[in-house]
C-alpha positions, 0 to 999 in steps of 0.5 A: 491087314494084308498077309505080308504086313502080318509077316512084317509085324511078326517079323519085327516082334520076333527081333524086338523079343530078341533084342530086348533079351540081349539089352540086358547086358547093356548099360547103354546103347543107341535106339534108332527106327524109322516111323511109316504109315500104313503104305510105307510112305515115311513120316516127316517130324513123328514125336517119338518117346523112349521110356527108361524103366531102369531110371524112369527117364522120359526122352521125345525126339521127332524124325527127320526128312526120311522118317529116321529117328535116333536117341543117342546112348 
């Protein structure tokens, strides 16, 4: 692994730490991200699933053209 992706991988476990110590005032909200591989080239229809652990519920969306994908609140 190059040195930025570590930085980019490093960076972006930091936010999520954060964002997840945030969520805990939340009752709902919306989750969205973009699936790229390695090269940063986006990933077209990527099966993406969200795990509710408060609930149990299970949702899958797929990415869209861009890589995007989004689950609703």
């Amino acid at each position: 692994m190059s040195a930025m992706f570590k930085r980019t991988l490093f960076s972006l476990t930091v936010v999520l730490f954060i964002a997840s110590m945030l969520a805990f005032a939340q009752t709902d909200a919306t989750v969205s991200g973009t699936v790229t591989d390695p090269t940063a080239a986006h990933i077209v229809n990527a099966s993406v699933t969200a795990f509710n652990s408060a609930t149990g519920i299970v949702t899958t969306t797929q990415t869209n053209q861009a890589g995007v994908y989004v689950f609703a609140a």
